[in-house]
N, C-alpha and C positions, 0 to 999 in steps of 0.2 A: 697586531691585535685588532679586533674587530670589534666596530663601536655599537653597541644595542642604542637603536633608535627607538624601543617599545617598549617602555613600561613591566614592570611582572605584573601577574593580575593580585586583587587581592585575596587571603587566604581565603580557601574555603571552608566549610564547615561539613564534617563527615557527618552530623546530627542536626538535620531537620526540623525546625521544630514547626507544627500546626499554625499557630497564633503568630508568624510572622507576614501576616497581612496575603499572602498571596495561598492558592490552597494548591499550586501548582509547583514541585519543587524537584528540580536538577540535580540528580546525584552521579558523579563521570568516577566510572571503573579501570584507575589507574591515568595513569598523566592521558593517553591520548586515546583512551577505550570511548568505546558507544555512551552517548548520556540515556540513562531509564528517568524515564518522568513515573511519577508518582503523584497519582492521587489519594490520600487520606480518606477512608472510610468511605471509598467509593466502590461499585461491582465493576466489576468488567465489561467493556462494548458488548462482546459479543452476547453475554447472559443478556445484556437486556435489549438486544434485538428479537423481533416475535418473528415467523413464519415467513415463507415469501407467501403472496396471492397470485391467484391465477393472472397473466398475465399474453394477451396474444404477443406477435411482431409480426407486423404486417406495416409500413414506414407508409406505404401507398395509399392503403385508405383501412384505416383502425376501425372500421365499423365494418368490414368485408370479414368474415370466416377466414380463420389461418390455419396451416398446417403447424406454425410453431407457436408453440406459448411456454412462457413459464411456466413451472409444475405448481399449485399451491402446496405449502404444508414442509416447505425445505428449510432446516435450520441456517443462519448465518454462514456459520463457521465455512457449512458445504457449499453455499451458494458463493464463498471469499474462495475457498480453494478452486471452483470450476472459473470464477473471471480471470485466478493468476494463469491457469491453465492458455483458457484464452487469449490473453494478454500475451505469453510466453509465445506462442504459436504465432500471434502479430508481430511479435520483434523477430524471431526469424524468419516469416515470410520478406518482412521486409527488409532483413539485414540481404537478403538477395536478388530482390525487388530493384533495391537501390543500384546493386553494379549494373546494371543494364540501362540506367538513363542517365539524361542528357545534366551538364552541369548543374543550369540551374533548376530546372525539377528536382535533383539529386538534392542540392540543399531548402527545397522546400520539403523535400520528400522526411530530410535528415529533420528538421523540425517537429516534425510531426512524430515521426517514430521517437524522438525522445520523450514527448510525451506519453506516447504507450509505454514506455521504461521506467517514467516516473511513475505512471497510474500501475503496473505492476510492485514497483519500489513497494508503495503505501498499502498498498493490501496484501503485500508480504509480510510488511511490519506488520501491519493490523493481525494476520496469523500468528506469527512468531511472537507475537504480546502474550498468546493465549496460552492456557496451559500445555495442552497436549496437541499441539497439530503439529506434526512433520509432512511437509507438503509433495516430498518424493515418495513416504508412504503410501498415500492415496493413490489409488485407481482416478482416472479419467474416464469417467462414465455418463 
């Protein structure tokens, strides 16, 4: 027989209620499901993000003319699906990047590209929070 060194947690409450001091509250779907947070009488991120503005990239000298800029006038939602897009494109660049260098580059390299897998992670969620986005629907455009 095998001794539990851990405590059970204590119950939860399947009913929420406002007025328990915190306005942020953890509801977990089934013993080991995903937890949805839930805000009370709040909107949604993305409704209240406005427009992008125009915006050059030019890293060299920001006061020099560029061939690239953000577009103004792009909703969220579009401008969340076009970084996972990007993002996605950086982890496999680099998932092949990596077999070609040297150890320790390999794991400064491997640091890094986790980062790009987290920073896709969260604006996956941020989509998948929303109502209607399915992100392999969209065009890459």
């Amino acid at each position: 027989m095998v001794k539990k060194i851990t405590p059970d947690p204590p119950p939860a409450s399947k009913d929420p209620k406002p007025d328990e001091g915190s306005a942020l509250h953890g509801m977990v779907d089934g013993a080991n499901g995903p937890v949805k947070s839930v805000l009370p009488h709040t909107a949604r991120l993305l409704d209240t993000l406005s427009l992008t503005v125009s915006k050059t990239i030019n890293h060299a000298d920001p006061l020099k003319p560029s061939i690239f800029a953000i577009q103004p006038g792009v909703n969220a939602q579009d401008a969340l699906i076009y970084v996972s897009k990007l993002l996605e494109a950086a982890e496999l660049n680099g998932d092949e990047i990596s077999l070609h260098t040297n150890p320790v580059e390999r794991s400064l390299f491997w640091g890094m590209l986790h980062s790009v897998e987290m920073a896709r992670a969260v604006v996956d969620a941020l989509l998948e929070g929303s109502s209607s986005s399915h992100l392999d629907d969209r065009p890459f455009d």
